[in-house]
C-alpha positions as CSV (number, residue, x, y, z in Angstrom):
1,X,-25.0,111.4,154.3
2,X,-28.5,110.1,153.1
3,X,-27.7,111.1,149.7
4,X,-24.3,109.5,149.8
5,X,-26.3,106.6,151.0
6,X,-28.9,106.6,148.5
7,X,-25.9,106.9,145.6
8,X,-24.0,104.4,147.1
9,X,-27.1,102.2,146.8
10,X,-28.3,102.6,143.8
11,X,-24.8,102.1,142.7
12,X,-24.7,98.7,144.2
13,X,-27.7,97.7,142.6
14,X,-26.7,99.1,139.7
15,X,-23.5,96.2,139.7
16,X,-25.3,93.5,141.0
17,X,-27.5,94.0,138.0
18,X,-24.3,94.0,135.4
19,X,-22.6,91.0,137.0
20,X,-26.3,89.0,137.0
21,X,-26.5,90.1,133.2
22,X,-22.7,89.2,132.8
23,X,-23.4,85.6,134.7
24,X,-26.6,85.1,132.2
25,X,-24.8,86.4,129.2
26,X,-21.7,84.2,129.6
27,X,-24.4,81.2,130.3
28,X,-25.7,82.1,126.7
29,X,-22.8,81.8,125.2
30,X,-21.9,78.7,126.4
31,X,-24.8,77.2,125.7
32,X,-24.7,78.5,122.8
33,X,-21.2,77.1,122.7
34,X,-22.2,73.7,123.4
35,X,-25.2,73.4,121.3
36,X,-23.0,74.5,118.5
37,X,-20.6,71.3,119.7
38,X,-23.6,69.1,119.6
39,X,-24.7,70.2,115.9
40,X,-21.3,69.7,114.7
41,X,-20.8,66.4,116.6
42,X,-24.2,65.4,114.8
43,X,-23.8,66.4,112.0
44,X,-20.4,64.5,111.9
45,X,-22.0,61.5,113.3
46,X,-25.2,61.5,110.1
47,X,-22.3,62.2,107.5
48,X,-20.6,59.2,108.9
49,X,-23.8,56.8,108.9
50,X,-24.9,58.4,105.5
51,X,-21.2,57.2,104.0
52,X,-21.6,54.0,105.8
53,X,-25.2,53.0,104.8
54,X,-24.5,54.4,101.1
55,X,-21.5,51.6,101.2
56,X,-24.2,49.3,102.0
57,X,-26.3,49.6,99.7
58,X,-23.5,49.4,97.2
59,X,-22.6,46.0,98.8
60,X,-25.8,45.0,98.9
61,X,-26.8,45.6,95.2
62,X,-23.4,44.0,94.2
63,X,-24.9,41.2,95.9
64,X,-28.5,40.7,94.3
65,X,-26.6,40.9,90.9
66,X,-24.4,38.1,91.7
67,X,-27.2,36.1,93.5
68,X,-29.5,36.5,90.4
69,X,-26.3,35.2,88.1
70,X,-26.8,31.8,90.5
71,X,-29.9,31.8,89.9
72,X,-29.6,32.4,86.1
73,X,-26.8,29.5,86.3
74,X,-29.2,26.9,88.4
75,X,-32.3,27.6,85.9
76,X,-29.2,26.7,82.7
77,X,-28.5,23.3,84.7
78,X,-31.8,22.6,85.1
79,X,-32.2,23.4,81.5
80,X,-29.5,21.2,80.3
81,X,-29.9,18.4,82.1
82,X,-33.9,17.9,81.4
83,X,-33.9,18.6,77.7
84,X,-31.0,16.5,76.6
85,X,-30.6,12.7,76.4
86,X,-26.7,13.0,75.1
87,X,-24.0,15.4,76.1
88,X,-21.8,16.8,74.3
89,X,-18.2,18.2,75.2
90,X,-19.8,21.6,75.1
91,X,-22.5,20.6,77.1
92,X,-20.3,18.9,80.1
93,X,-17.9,22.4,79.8
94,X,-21.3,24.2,80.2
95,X,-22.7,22.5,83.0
96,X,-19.2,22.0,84.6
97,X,-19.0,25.9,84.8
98,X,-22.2,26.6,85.7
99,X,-22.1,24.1,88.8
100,X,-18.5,26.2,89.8
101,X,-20.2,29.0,90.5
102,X,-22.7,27.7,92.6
103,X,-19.5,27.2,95.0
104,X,-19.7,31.3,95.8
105,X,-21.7,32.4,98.8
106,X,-22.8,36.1,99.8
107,X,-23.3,37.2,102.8
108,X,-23.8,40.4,103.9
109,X,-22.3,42.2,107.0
110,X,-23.0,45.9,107.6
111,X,-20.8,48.5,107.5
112,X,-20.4,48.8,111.6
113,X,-17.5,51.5,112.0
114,X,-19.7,54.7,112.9
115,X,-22.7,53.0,114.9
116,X,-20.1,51.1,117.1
117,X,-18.0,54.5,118.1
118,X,-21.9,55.9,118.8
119,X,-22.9,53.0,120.4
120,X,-19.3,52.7,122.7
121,X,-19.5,56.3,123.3
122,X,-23.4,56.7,124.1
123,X,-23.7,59.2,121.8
124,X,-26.9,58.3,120.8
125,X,-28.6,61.1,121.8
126,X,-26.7,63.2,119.7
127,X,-29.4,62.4,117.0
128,X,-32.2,65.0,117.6
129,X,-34.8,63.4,115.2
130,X,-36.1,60.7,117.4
131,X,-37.7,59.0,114.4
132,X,-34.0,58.5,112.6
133,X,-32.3,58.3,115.2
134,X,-34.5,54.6,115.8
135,X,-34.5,53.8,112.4
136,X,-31.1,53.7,112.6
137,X,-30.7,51.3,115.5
138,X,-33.4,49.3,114.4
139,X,-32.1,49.0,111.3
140,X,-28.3,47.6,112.2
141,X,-30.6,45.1,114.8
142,X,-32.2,43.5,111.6
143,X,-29.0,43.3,109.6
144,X,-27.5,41.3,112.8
145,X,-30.6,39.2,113.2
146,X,-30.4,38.1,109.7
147,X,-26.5,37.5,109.9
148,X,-27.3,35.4,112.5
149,X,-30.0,33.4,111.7
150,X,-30.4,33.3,107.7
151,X,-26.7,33.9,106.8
152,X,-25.2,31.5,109.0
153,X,-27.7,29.2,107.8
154,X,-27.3,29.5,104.3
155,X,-23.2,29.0,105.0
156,X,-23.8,26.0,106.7
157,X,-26.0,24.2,103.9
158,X,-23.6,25.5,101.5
159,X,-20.4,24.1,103.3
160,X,-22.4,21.0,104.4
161,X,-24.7,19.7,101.7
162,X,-24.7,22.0,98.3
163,X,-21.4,22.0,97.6
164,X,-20.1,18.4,98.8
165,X,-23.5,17.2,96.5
166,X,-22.1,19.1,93.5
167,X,-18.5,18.7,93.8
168,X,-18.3,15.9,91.2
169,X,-14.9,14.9,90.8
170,X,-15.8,14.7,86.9
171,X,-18.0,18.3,86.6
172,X,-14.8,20.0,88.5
173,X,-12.6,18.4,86.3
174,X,-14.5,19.5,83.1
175,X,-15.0,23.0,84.6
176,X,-11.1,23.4,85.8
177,X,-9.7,21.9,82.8
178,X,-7.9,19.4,85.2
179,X,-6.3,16.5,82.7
180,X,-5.9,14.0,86.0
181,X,-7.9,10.7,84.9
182,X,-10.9,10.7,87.4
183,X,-14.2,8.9,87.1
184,X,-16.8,10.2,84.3
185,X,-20.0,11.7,85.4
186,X,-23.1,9.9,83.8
187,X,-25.4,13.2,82.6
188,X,-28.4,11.1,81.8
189,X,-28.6,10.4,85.4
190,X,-28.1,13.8,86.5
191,X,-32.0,14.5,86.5
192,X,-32.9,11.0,88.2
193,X,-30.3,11.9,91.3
194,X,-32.7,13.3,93.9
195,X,-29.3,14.5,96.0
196,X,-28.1,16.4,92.9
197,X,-31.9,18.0,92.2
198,X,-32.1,18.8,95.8
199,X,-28.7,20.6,96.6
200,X,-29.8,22.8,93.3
201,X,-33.3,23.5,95.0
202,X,-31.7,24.2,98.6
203,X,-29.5,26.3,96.8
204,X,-31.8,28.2,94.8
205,X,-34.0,28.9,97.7
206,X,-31.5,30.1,99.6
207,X,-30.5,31.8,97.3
208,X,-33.5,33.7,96.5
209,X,-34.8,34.3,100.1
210,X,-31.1,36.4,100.4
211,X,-32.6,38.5,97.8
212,X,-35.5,39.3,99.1
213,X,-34.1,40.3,102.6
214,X,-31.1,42.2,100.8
215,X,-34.0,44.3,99.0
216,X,-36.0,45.1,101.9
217,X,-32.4,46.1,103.5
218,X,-31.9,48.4,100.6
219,X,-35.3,50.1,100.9
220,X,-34.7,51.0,104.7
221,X,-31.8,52.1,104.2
222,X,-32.5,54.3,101.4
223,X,-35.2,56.1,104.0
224,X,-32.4,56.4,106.2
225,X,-30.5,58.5,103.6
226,X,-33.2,60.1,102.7
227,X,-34.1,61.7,106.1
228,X,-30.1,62.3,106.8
229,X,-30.0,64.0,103.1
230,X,-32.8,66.6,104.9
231,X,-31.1,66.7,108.0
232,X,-27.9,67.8,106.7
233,X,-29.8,70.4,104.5
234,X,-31.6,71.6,107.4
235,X,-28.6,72.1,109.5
């Protein structure tokens, strides 16, 4: 009976031991399980914010391109209007079309699809690498602070001030080839109207601030790629 006892024991033993190793072992796996969700889920979320960000920096350069071609077009009018005592037709077409395309505004507003399913979902954390994973917020926080404080700004001058000051009936008829009789513009004086000068300068200003924000923009979020580029290698 003591040896019956002593098998029956050890045999007991013997399966507590397998199920505990059976318990730990299916533990593993699921961790395993769920840390291989995680990676996936992560490295769905980067791909995401890499395609995102990489649309942003497209935006964003098409932007500086056509902010430079204002600026090319204000420096022309400038030009024109301060080296010549009479106009000719050419030169009134000229200046008409330049001052048209002052009329355009950028403005720049991030790509938000991916960072608003992370941030409605409070996935954050999915990000491992603390250091991207705050470059990346901090980065979308600075593209809203400058949409709402320089962007709106700049809309506002343009909508209130540079393009009523500009809007000559005679400089949009020149520049839309309108053939409606309407009052000429006086060149000469174009260069002695402070309203005139001053509407270009906002305008260039403006102008040229946008470009220095969209560059610094471009640069963080080229680190951003950079790091996800590793991080997606790594994984």
């Amino acid at each position: 009976m003591k040896n019956k006892t002593g098998k029956y024991f050890k045999y007991a033993i013997g399966e507590i031991v397998l199920v505990v190793i059976g318990i730990l072992l299916a533990l593993q796996i699921n961790n395993w399980n769920e840390n291989r969700k995680i990676n996936n889920q992560e490295t769905i979320y980067l791909q995401d914010i890499k395609n995102d960000i990489t649309f942003d920096i497209e935006t964003l350069n098409a932007r500086v391109v056509n902010n430079n071609l204002m600026l090319h077009n204000i420096d022309t009018i400038l030009t024109l209007i301060s080296s010549k005592k009479i106009f000719t037709e050419q030169d009134e077409v000229l200046l008409a079309n330049m001052t048209l395309k002052l009329f355009g505004e950028s403005y720049f507003i991030p790509e938000k699809g991916t960072i608003n399913q992370i941030q409605s979902s409070s996935s954050g954390s999915f990000i491992k690498n603390k250091t991207l994973r705050d470059l990346i917020f901090r980065y979308y926080s600075n593209a809203e602070r400058i949409e709402k404080n320089m962007e709106q700004s700049i809309q506002i001058y343009q909508h209130q001030i540079i393009t009523p000051t500009l809007i000559h009936p005679a400089i949009s008829k020149k520049g839309m080839n309108i053939d409606a009789e309407v009052p000429l513009l006086d060149m000469s004086l174009l260069i002695k109207n402070n309203d005139y000068l001053n509407a270009l300068t906002l305008k260039s200003v403006g102008t040229q601030n946008q470009n220095i924000q969209y560059l610094k923009i471009i640069g963080k979020a080229e680190q951003i790629l950079s790091i996800i580029n590793t991080e997606l290698t790594n994984d």
